[in-house]
C-alpha positions as CSV (number, residue, x, y, z in Angstrom):
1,X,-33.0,79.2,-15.3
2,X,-31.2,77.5,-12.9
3,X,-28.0,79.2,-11.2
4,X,-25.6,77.1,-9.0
5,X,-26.3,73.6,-7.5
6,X,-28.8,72.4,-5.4
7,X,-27.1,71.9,-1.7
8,X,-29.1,68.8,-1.0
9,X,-26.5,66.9,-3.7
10,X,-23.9,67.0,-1.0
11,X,-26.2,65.7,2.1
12,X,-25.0,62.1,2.5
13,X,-26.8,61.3,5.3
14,X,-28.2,57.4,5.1
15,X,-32.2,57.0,5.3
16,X,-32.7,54.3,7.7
17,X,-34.8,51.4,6.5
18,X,-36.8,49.6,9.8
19,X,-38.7,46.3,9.8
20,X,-42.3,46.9,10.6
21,X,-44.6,49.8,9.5
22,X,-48.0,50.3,11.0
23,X,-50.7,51.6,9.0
24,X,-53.3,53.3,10.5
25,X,-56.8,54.6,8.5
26,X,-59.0,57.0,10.3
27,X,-62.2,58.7,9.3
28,X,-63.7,61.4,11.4
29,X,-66.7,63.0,10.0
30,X,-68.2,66.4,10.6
31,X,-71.3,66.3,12.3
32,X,-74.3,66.8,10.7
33,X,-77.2,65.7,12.1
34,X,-78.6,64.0,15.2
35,X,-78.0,60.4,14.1
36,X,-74.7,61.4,13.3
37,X,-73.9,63.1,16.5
38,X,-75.5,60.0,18.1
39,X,-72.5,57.7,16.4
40,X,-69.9,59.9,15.8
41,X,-69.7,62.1,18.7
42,X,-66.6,60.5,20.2
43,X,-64.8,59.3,17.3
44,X,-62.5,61.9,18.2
45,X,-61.3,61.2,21.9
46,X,-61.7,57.4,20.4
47,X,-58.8,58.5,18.1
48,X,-57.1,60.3,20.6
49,X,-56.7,57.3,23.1
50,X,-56.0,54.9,20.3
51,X,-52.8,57.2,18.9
52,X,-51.5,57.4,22.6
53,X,-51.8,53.6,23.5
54,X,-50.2,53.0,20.1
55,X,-47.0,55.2,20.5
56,X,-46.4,54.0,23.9
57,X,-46.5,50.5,23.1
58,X,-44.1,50.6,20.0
59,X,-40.3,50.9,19.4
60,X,-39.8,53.5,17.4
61,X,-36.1,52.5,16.7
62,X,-37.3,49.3,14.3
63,X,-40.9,50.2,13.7
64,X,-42.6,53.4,11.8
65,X,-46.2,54.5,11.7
66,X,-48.0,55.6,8.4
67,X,-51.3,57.6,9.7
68,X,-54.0,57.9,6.7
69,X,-56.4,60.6,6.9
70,X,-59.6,59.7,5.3
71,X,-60.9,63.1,4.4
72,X,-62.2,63.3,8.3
73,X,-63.6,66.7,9.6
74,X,-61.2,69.6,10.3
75,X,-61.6,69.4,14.1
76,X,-59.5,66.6,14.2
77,X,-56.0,68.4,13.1
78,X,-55.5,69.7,17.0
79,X,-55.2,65.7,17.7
80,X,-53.0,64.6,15.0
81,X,-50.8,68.0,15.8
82,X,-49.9,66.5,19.4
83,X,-48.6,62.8,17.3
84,X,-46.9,64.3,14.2
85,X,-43.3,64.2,16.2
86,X,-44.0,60.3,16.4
87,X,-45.7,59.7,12.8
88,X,-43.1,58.9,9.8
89,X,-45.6,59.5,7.1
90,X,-49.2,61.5,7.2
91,X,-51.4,60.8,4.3
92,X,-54.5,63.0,4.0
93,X,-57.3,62.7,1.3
94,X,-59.1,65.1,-0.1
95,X,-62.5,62.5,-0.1
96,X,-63.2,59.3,1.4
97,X,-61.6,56.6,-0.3
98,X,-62.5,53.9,2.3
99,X,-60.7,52.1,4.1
100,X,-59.4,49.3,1.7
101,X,-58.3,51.7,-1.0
102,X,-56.4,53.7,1.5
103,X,-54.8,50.7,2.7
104,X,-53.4,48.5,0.1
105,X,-51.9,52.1,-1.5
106,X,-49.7,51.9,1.3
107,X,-49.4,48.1,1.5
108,X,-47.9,47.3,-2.0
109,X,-45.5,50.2,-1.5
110,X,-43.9,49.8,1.9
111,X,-40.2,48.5,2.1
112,X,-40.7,47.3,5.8
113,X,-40.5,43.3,6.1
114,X,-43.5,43.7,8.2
115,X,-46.9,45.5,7.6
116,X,-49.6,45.8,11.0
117,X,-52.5,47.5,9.7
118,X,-54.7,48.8,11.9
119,X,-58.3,50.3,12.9
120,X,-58.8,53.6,14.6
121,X,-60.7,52.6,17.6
122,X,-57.8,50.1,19.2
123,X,-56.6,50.3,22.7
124,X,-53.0,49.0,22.2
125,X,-51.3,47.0,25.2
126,X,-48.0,46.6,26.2
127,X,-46.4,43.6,24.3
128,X,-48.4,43.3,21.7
129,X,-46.0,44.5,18.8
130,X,-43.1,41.9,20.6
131,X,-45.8,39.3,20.7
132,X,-47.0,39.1,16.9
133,X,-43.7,38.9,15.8
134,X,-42.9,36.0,17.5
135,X,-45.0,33.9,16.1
136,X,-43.6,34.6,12.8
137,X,-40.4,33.6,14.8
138,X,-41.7,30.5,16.0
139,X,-43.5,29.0,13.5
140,X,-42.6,28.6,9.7
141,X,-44.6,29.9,6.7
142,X,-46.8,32.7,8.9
143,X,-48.1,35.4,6.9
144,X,-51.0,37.1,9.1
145,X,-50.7,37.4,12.5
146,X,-53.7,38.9,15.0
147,X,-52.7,40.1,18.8
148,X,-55.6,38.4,20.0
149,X,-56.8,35.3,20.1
150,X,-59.2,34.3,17.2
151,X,-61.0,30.7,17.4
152,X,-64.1,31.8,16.1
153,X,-63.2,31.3,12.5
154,X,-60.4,29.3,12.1
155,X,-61.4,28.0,8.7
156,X,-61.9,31.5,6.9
157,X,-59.6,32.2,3.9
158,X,-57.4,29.9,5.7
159,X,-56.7,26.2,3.8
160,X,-52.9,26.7,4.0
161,X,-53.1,26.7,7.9
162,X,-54.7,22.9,7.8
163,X,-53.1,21.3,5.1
164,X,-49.9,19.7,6.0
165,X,-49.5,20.6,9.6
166,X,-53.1,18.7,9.7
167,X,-50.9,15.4,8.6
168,X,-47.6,15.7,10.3
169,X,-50.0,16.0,13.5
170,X,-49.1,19.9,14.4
171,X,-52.7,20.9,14.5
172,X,-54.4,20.3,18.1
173,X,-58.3,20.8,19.1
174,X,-59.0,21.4,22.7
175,X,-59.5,24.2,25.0
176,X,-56.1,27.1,25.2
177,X,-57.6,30.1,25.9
178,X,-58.6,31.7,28.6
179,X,-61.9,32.4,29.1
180,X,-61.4,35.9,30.4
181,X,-59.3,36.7,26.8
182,X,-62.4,35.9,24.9
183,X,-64.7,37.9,27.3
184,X,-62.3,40.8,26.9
185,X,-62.7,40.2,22.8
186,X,-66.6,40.0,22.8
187,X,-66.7,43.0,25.2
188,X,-65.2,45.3,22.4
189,X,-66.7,44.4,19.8
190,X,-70.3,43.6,21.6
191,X,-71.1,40.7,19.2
192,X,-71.8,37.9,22.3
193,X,-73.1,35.8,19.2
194,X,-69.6,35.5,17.8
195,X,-68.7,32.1,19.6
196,X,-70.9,30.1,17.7
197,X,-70.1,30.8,14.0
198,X,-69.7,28.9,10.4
199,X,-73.3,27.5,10.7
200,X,-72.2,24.8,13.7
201,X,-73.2,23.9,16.8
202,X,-69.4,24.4,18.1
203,X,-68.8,26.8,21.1
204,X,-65.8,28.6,20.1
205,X,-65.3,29.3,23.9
206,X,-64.9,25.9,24.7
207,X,-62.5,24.4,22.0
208,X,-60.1,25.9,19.5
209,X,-57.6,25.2,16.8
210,X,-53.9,25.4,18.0
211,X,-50.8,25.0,16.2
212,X,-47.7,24.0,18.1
213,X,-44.5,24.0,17.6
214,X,-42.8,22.1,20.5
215,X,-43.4,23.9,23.3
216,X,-44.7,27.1,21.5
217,X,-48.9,27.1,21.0
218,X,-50.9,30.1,18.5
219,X,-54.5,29.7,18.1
220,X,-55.4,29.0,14.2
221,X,-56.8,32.2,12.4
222,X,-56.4,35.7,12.1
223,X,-58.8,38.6,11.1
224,X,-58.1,42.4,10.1
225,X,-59.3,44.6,12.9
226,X,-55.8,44.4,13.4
227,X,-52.8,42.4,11.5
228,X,-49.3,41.9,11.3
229,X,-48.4,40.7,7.7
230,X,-45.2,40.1,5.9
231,X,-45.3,42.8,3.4
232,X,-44.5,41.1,0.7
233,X,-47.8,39.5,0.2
234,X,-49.4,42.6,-1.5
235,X,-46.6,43.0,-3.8
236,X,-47.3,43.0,-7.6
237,X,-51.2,43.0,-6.6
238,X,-53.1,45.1,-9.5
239,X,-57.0,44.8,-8.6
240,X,-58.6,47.9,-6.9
241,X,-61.8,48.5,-5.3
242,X,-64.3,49.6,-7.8
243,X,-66.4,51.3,-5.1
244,X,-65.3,53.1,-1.6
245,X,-67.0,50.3,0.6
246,X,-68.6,46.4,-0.1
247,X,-69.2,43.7,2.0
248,X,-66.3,41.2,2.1
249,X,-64.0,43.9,0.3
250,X,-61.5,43.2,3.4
251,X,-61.5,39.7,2.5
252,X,-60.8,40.0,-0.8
253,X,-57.9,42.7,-0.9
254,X,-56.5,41.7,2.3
255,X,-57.3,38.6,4.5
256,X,-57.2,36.0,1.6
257,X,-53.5,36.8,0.8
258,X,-51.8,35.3,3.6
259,X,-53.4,32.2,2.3
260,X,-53.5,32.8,-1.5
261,X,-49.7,32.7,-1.2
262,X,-49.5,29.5,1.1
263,X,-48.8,31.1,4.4
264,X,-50.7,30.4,7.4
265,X,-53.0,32.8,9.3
266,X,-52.4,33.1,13.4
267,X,-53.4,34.6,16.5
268,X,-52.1,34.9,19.9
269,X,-53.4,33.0,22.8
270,X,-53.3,36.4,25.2
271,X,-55.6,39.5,24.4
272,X,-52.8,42.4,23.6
273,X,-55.8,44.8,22.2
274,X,-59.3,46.0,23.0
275,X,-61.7,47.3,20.5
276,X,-63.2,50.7,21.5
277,X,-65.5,51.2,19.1
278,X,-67.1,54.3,19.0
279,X,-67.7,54.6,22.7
280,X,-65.5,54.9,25.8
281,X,-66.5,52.3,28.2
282,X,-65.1,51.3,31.8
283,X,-62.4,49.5,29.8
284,X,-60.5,52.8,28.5
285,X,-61.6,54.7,31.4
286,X,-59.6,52.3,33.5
287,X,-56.3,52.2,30.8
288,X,-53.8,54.5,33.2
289,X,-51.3,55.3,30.3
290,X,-48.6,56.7,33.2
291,X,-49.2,53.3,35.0
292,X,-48.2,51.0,31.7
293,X,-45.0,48.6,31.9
294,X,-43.8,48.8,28.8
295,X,-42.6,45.4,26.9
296,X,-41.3,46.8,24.0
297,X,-39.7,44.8,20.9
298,X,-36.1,44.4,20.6
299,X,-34.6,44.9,17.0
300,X,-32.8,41.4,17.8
301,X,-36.4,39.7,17.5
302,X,-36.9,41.0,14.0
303,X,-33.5,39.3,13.0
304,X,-34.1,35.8,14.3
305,X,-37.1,35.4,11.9
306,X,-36.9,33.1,9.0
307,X,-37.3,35.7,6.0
308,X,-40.2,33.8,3.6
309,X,-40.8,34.0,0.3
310,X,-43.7,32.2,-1.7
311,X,-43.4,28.7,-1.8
312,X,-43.4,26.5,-4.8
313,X,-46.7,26.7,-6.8
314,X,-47.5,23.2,-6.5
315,X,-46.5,22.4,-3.3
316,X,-49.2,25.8,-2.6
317,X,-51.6,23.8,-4.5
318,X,-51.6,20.5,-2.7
319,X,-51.5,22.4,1.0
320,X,-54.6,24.0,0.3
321,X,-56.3,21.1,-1.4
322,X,-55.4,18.8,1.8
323,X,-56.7,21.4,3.7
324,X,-59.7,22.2,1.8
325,X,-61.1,18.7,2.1
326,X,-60.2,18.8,6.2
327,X,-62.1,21.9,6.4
328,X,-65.0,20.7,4.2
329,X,-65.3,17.0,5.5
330,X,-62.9,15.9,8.3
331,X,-64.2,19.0,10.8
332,X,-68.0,17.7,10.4
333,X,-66.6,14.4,12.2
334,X,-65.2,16.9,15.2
335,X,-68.2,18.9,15.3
């Protein structure tokens, strides 16, 4: 039985709620044979690298990290060891439950406004937390943000972007981004094919969706390698993933949301990140972590954004019809 009280009744200290958690998956498997060892081999170091830019490019006085174990290999707990001080909240699974499982667990639960979910194999830069959250300052109705510029597909699983700010004249085509920001892009993720998508002759390097907002410009689109989301868009979201990976799973438990709920999808028009991948190139050998400038977020930022709920139904409905037929028979007219 029970004798006296528990102690912990009389702790009154008050828990500290932020405004943006990033969620991070990572799977590191053992090794186990030469094909393996031929792709896997430097996952570690890759999530090494990615963990330091990370914590050096955050403020950890408005923003926590949730790091999710994917049932990697043992060898990697003398990494995670030297982070733990700077994670809020380690998850580790006793199988691989892929990526989108592990990730909308977290997602649907989180009390943060915000929600940046994340691969393993990013090499974080100075701003780029400070930088996605202004556009949700900035412009109204965001819900996905990307801390990279993202022309190439400015039309996927995103009708709510071109509805009305297609009529009132907010949506401009022309070249924004710097040609350097999309070399940097198709250097990471060594796809040079990716500027000429959606079955079109269009260059993506040479003209982009914008949206402006006076003076203030974000390129149309966003995509999950990494996201800033408001969190609230995978609230009282019951499907789950039958299976621990399929094709256009992201899509449907994550990208569409943003959109399903009449928010529009952006990206910035500077490069803040650089995919790794699963080798260390000149790029991260050249990242001098003692040398960075830090540009980190002030809380002040969080409270100048417009808090968002869903909008009406129908006025969801008639965006994303207007921008449904732009998409399916306006941008044939540009192309």
């Amino acid at each position: 039985m029970r004798i006296g009280q528990n102690p912990q009744k009389e702790n009154d200290n008050k828990l500290i709620k932020k405004y943006h958690r990033i969620v991070m998956v990572f799977y590191v498997p053992d090794i186990i044979d030469a094909e393996s060892d031929s792709y896997f081999c430097n996952l570690s170091t890759v999530l090494d690298i990615s963990l330091q830019s990370l914590i050096n490019t955050v403020n950890f006085k408005t923003t926590n990290i949730t790091l999710i174990n994917n049932a990697s290999s043992k060898s990697v707990d003398i990494i995670i060891q030297k982070f733990l001080d700077y994670i809020d909240k380690y998850v580790v699974y006793n199988e691989n439950k892929g990526k989108v499982n592990a990730v909308i667990n977290e997602a649907r639960g989180v009390y943060e406004e915000f929600i940046t979910i994340t691969d393993a194999d990013i090499l974080f830069y100075p701003g780029w937390e400070k930088a996605s959250i202004e556009l949700f300052r900035d412009f109204r109705n965001v819900g996905a943000v990307s801390p990279y510029p993202f022309p190439y597909s400015p039309f996927y699983v995103n009708k709510s972007s071109f509805g009305f700010n297609t009529i009132f004249g907010k949506i401009e085509y022309g070249k924004y981004i710097n040609e350097s920001d999309i070399d940097f892009y198709i250097k990471g993720t060594g796809l040079p094919n990716i500027i000429k998508r959606d079955a079109t002759k269009q260059d993506w390097k040479t003209k982009h969706f914008v949206l402006r907002n006076n003076d203030k410009i974000a390129v149309v689109g966003s995509y999950h390698v990494t996201g800033t989301y408001r969190s609230f868009i995978f609230k009282n979201e019951k499907e789950f993933p039958e299976v621990v990976f399929k094709n256009q799973y992201e899509e449907r438990f994550i990208d569409c949301l943003a959109d399903r709920k009449g928010l529009i999808k952006l990206s910035t028009l500077k490069t803040y990140v650089y995919h790794i991948g699963n080798n260390i190139d000149d790029v991260v050998e050249k990242y001098q972590f003692h040398k960075i400038k830090k540009d980190i977020i002030e809380e002040s930022l969080f409270e100048q954004v417009i808090k968002e709920n869903s909008n009406l139904k129908l006025g969801i409905y008639f965006n994303r019809v207007l921008g449904y037929f732009f998409i399916k028979y306006l941008w044939k007219k540009l192309n």
